[in-house]
C-alpha positions in Angstrom: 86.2 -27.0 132.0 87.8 -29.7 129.5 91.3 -30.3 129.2 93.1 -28.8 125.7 97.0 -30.1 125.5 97.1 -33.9 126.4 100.5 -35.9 126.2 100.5 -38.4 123.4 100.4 -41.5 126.1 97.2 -39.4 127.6 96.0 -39.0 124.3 96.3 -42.8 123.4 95.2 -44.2 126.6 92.0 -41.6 126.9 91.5 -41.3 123.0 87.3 -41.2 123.4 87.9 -38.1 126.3 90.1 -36.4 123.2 87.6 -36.6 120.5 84.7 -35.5 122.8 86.4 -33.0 124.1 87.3 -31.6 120.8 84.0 -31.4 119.9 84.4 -28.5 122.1 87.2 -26.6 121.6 90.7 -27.5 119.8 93.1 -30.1 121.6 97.0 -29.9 121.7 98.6 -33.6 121.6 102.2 -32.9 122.6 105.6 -35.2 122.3 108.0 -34.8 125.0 106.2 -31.3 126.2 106.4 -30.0 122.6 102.9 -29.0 120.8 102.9 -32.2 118.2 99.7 -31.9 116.7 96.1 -30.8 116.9 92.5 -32.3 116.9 89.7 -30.7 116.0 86.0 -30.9 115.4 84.9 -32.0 111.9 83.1 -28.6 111.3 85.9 -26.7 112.0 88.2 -28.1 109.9 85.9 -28.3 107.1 85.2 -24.1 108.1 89.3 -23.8 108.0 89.7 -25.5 104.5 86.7 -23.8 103.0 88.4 -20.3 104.1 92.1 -21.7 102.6 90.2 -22.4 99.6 88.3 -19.0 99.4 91.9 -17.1 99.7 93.6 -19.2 97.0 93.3 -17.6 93.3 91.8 -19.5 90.5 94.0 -20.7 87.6 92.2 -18.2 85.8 93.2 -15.4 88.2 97.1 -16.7 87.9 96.4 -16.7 84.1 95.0 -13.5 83.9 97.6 -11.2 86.5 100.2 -12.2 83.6 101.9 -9.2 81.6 100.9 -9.3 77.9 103.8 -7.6 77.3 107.5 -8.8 76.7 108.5 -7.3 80.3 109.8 -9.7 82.9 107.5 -10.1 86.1 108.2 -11.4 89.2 107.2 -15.0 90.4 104.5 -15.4 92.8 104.9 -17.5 95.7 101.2 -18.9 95.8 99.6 -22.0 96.9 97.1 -23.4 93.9 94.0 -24.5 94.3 93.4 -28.6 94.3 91.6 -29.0 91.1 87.9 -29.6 90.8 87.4 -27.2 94.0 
């Protein structure tokens, strides 16, 4: 079974080990014992953003949840889109 949490120095000295092994399964890179960051297999991160992107409305959505009436509404908290996407 592969390693998954290296320490940084780990990480830098045995960088090949890291990628191959996160062709696997997620890695854990850690900076004095705390969770630092994460590598992960192309695919999956390109799965990940492609599910972020499906969750985030359209412009057009945003446009179109607006009252067309003179009433106040309250502000949405939502991440947009990158255009072109």
């Amino acid at each position: 079974m592969s390693r998954r949490q290296w320490s940084i120095q780990d990480a830098k000295n045995r960088f090949s080990e890291v990628v191959e092994a996160a062709r696997r399964a997620p890695q854990v890179v850690t900076k004095h014992g705390t969770p630092a960051v994460m590598v992960v297999d192309i695919n999956e991160y390109e799965r990940l953003r492609r599910l972020e992107r499906a969750q985030a409305p359209s412009f057009a959505d945003v446009l179109l949840a607006i009252p067309q009436d003179d009433r106040e509404f309250p502000q949405a908290k939502v991440r947009m889109r990158e255009p072109g996407i």
